[in-house]
matplotlib code that plots the C-alpha trace (Angstrom):
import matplotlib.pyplot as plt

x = [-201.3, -204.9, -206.2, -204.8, -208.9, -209.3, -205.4, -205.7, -208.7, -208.4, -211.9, -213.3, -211.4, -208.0, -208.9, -209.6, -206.1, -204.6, -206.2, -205.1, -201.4, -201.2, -201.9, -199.8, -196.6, -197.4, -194.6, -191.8, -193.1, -191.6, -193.7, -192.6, -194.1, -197.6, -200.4, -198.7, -195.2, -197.3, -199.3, -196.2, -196.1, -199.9, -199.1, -196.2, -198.0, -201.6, -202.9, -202.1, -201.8, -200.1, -197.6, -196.9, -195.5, -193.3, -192.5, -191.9, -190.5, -187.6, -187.0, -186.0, -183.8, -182.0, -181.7, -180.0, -177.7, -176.7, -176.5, -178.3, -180.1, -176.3, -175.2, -176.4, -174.5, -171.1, -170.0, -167.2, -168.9, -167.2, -164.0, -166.0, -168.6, -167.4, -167.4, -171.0, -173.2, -176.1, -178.0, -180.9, -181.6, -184.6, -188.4, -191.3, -194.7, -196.1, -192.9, -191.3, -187.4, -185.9, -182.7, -181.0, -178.7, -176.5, -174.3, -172.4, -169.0, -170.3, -167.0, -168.7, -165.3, -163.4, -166.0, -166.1, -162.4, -162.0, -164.8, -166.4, -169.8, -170.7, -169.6, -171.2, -174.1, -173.9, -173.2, -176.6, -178.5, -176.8, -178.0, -181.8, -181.9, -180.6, -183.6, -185.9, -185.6, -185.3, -188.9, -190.4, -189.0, -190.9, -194.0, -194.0, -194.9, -196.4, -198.3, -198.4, -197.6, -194.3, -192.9, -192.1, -189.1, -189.1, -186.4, -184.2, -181.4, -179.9, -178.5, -176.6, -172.8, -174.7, -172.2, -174.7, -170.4, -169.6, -172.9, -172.6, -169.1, -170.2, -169.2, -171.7, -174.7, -174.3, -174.5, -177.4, -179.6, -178.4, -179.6, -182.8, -183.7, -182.8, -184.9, -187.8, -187.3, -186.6, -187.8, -191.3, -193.3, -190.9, -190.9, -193.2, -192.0, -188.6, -188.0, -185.3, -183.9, -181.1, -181.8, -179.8, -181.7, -179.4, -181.0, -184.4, -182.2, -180.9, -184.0, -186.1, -183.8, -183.6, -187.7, -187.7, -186.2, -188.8, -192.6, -195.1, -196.3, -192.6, -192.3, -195.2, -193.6, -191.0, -191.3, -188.1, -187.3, -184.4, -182.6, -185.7, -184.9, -187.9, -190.1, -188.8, -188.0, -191.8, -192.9, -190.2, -191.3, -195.0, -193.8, -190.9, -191.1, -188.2, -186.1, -186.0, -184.2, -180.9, -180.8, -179.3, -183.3, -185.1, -184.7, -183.1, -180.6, -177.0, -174.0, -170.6, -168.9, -171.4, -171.9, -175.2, -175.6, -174.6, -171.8, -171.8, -175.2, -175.2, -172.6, -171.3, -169.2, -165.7, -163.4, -161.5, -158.0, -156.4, -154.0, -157.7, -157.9, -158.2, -155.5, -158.0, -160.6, -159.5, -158.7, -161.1, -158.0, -157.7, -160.9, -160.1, -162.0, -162.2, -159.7, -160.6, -159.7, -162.1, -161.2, -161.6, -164.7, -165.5, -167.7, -167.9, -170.9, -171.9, -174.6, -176.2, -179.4, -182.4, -184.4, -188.8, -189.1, -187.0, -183.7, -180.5, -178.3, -174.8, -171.7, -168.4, -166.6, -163.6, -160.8, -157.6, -157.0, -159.1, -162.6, -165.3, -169.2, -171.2, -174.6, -176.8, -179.7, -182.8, -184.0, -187.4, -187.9, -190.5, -187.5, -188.5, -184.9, -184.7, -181.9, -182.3, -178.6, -177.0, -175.2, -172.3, -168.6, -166.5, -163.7, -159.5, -160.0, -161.9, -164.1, -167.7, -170.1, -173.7, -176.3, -180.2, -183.4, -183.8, -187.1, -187.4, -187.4, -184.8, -181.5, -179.4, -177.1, -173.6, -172.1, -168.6, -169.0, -165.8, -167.7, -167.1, -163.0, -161.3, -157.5, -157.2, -158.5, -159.4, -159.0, -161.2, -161.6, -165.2, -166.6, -170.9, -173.5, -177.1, -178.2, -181.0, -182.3, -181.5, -180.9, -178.1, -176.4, -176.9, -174.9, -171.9, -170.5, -172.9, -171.7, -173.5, -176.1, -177.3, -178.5, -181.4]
y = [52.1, 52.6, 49.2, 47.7, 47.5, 51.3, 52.1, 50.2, 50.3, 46.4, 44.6, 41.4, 39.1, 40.8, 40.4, 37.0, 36.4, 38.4, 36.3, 33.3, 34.5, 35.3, 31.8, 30.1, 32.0, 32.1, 29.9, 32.0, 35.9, 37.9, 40.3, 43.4, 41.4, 43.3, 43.7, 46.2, 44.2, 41.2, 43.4, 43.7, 40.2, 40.0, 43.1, 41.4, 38.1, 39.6, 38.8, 35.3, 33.8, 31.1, 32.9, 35.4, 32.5, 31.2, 34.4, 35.2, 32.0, 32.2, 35.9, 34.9, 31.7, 34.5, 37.0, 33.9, 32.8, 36.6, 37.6, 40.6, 41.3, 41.4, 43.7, 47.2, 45.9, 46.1, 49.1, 48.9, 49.5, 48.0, 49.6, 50.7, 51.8, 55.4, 54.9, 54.0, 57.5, 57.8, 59.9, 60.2, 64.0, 64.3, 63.2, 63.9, 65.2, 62.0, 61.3, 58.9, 58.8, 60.6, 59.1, 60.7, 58.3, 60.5, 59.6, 62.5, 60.5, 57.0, 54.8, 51.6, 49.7, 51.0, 49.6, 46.2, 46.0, 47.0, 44.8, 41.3, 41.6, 39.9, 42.6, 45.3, 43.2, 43.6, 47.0, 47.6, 45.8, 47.5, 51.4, 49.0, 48.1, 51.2, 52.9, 50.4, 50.9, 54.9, 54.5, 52.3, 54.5, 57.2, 55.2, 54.9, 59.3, 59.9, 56.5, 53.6, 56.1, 57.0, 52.8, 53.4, 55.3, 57.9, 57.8, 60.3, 58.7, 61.6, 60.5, 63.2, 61.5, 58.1, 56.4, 53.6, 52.6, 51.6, 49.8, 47.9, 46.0, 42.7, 42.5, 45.8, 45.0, 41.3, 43.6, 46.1, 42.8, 40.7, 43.6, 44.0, 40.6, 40.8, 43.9, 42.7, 39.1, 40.1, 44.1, 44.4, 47.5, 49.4, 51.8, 54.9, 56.8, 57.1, 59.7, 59.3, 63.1, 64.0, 61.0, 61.3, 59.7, 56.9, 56.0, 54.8, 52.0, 50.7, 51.0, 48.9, 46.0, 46.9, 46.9, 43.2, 42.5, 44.8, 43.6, 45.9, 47.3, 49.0, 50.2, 52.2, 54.1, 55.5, 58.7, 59.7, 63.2, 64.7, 67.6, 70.2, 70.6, 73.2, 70.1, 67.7, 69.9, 70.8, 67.4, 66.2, 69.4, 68.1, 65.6, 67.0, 70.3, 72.1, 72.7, 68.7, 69.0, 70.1, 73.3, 71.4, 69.2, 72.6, 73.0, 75.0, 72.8, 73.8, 72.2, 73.6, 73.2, 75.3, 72.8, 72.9, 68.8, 68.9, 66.1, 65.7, 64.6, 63.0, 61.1, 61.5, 58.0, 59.1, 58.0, 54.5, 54.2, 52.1, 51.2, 49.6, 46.9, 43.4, 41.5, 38.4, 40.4, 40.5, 43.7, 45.1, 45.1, 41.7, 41.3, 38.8, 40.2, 38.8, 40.8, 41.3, 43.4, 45.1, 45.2, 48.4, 48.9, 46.4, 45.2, 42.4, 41.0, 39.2, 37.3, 36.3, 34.2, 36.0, 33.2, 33.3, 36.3, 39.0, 38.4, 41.3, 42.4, 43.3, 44.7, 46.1, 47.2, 49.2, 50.1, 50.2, 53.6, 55.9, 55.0, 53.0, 52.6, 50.8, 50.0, 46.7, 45.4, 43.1, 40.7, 39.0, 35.5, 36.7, 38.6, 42.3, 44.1, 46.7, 49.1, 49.1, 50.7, 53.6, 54.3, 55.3, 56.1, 54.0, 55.8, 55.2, 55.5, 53.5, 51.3, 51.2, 49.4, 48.9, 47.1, 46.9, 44.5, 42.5, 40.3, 37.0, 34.5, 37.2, 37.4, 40.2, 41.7, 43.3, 45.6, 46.8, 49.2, 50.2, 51.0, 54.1, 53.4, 53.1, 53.6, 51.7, 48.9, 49.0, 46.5, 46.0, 43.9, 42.7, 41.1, 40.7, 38.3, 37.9, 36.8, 34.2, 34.7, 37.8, 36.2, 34.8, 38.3, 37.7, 34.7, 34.7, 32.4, 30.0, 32.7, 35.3, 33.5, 33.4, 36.9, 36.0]
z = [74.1, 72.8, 71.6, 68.2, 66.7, 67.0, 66.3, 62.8, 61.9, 61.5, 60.6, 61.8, 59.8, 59.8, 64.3, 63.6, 62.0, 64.4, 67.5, 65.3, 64.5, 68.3, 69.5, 66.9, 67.9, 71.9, 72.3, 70.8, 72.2, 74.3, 76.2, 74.2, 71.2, 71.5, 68.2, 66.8, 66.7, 65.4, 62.7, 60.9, 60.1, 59.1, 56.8, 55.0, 54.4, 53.5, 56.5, 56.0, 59.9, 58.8, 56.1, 58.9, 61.7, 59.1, 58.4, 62.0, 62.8, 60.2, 61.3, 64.9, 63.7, 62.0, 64.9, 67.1, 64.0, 63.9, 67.5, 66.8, 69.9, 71.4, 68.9, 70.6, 73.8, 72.1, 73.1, 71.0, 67.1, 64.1, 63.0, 59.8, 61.0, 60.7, 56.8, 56.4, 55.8, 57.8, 61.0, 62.9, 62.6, 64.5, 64.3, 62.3, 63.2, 64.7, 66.5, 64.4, 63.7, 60.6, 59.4, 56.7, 54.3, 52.4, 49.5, 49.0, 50.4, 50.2, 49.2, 48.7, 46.7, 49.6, 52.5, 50.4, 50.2, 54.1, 55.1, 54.4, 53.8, 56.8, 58.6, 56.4, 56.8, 60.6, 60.6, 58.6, 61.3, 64.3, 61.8, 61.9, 66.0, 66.7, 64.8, 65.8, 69.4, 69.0, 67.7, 70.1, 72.8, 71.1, 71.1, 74.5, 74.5, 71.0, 70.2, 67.5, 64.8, 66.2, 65.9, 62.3, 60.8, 57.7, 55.8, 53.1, 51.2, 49.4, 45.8, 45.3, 44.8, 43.5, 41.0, 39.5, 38.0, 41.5, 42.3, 38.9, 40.9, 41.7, 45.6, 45.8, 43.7, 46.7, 49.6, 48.2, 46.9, 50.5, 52.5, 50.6, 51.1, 54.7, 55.1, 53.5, 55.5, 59.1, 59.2, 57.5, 58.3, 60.1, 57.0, 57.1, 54.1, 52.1, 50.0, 47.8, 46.6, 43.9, 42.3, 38.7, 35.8, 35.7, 38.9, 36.9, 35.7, 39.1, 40.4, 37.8, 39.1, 43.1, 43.4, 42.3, 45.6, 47.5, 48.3, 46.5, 50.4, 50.5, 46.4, 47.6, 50.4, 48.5, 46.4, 44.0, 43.2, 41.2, 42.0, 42.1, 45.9, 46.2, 45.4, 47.4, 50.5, 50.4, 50.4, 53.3, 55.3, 54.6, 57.3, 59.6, 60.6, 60.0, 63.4, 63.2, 59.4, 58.4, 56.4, 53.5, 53.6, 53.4, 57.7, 60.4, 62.1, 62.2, 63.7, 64.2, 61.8, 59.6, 57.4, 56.1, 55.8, 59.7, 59.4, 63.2, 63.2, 59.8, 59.8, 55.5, 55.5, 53.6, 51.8, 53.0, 53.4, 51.1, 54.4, 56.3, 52.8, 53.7, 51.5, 50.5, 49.3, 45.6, 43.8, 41.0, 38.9, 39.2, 37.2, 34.0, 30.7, 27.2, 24.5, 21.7, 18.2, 16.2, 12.4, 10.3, 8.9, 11.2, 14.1, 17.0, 18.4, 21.6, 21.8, 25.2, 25.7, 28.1, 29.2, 30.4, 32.8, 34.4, 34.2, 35.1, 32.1, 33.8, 31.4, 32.5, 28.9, 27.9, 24.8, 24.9, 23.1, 20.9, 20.8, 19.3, 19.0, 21.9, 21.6, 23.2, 21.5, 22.1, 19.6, 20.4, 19.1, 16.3, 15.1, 16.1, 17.0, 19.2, 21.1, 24.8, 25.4, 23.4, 21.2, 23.4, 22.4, 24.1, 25.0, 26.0, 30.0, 32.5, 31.8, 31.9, 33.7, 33.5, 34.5, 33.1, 33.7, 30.6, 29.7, 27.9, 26.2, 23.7, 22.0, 23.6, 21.2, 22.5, 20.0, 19.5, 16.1, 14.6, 10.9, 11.0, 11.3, 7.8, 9.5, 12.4, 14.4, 18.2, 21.0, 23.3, 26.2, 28.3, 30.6, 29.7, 31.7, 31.5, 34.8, 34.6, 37.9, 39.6, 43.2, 41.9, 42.1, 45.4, 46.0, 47.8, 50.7, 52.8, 55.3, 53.8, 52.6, 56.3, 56.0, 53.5]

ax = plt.figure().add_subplot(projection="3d")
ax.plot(x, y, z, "-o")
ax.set_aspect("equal")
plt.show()
């Protein structure tokens, strides 16, 4: 490979760290470890040497606690592996890997009820290495620029109801963390397409988990698929897309998503659930009635900073005004969710990034009702600090 200086452009000082990061990890390299493995440390810590080794240095403690140099030698994957959505496709135009994530048939309830989330964790490392080592094979013919992956999660299917659960908003935070911790600047460019508007909302909360370097790398487009294929296409040329992303690859079956390449997850079999993983149903809300001409109001505290408002709300029959509001401390009131009728059927659940220090206000309106009254039944939080979303078992808690 040509050398890092003229690769990266890198100035005197950002050498200098790298000269000192180099010495200060000699101890723990292995000789794949070259400048452009140890630039990705430097990156992620603003070229902070000794941010990096700690960095570094807690990244390959976690590698040994999780096996995962052992886990491409199994040649036996997961059993649920199947069910997870996702395929190289091809590369782009500086040889780099593309992997398509598709939602289309993501069953995320089913996979957490099938699967710890240790094991989902390890399956999304095994999707990581296996990309990972794709790309530095790549390097090897097209260069530096080929190390990094580009990325397309297709939204189209996304249910922001099933990433509300609990057990799912754990994995997708976990994984973040354990992305952002163990796997910086592996990411060239991820274009999320289909994206429904509901998405804004899960996304305000998902960046707070991602470093600023990676928010920047991603670009978000709806459903306009003549505006998003063009800026994919910008990057992969077509015979290395399928036709579905605006290319010319075609599998057998005709399908225009090429499921053989892209492997589109499904839908788990109730018959593959583990039975200690407890059942959504199982899920114990607060009951309530709602008088005629009547209303009930939750009130939950928003402490300093960012915090996660999470809501999983339902009626019993016939249906009843929902609407969430914000009340600062100087007293200024304002909706940040609905109104919504709440309807007989399932229930719904939300979940949206919420500032204080603030009063938020969770309204069931039955006003408008002079016959009958309605019961309802809840289950609201304010999360103070959003990792706690995250927590789980000390088993899991590994992974961060």
């Amino acid at each position: 490979m040509a050398p890092i200086a003229s690769v990266m452009g890198i100035d005197d000082d950002q050498r200098f760290a790298l000269m000192k990061f180099r010495r200060s990890v000699k101890d723990v390299l292995k000789p794949e470890h070259n400048d452009h493995f140890l630039l990705r440390w430097l990156i992620a810590r603003q070229w902070d040497a000794d941010a990096a080794e700690k960095m570094l240095r807690a990244s390959l403690k976690w590698r040994e606690k999780w096996a995962v140099d052992s886990l491409l030698d199994s040649r036996q994957p997961p059993k649920m592996e199947k069910y997870v959505p996702c395929g190289q496709v091809g590369f782009d135009k500086e040889g780099s890997p593309v992997v398509i994530v598709p939602f289309i048939s993501l069953d995320i309830v089913g996979l957490l009820h099938a699967a710890t989330k240790s094991d989902m964790i390890r399956i999304i490392i095994r999707v990581l290495e296996t990309n990972l080592a794709i790309a530095r094979k790549q390097a090897e013919t097209h260069g530096p620029a080929a190390l990094k992956v580009t990325v397309i999660f297709d939204l189209d299917g996304f249910n922001i109801r099933e990433f509300a659960w609990k057990p799912a908003t754990q994995l997708v935070f976990s994984c973040l963390q354990m992305y952002e911790a163990n796997y910086p600047e592996i990411l060239k460019v991820c274009y999320v397409v289909n994206a429904p508007a509901v998405f804004s909302l899960a996304f305000a909360i998902v960046k707070k988990f991602i470093r600023e370097q990676t928010i920047e790398k991603i670009q978000i487009y709806g459903n306009d698929a003549r505006k998003w294929q063009a800026k994919v296409l910008s990057k992969v040329d077509k015979d290395q897309l399928p036709v579905y992303y605006g290319g010319t690859l075609m599998d057998e079956t005709g399908d225009p998503r090429c499921p053989t390449i892209v492997n589109l997850g499904g839908k788990v079999p109730k018959s593959l659930y583990l039975k200690n993983i407890q059942q959504e149903s199982e899920k114990e809300y607060t009951h309530a009635t709602v008088k005629t001409g009547d209303k009930l109001v939750v009130d939950l505290l928003c402490g300093d900073g960012e915090s996660a408002l999470q809501w999983d709300v339902g009626i019993d029959s016939h249906d009843i005004k929902f609407v969430i509001k914000k009340r600062e401390q100087s007293g200024a009131e304002s909706v940040i969710y609905g109104p919504v009728k709440l309807q007989e059927g399932p229930a719904e659940i939300g979940v949206l990034p919420v500032t204080g220090p603030a009063t938020i206000s969770v309204i069931f309106d039955n006003k408008s009702s002079y016959l009958r009254s309605k019961k309802i039944y809840y289950d609201v939080a304010v999360t103070a600090n959003l990792t706690e979303l995250v927590t789980d078992t000390p088993e899991d808690n590994t992974a961060l």
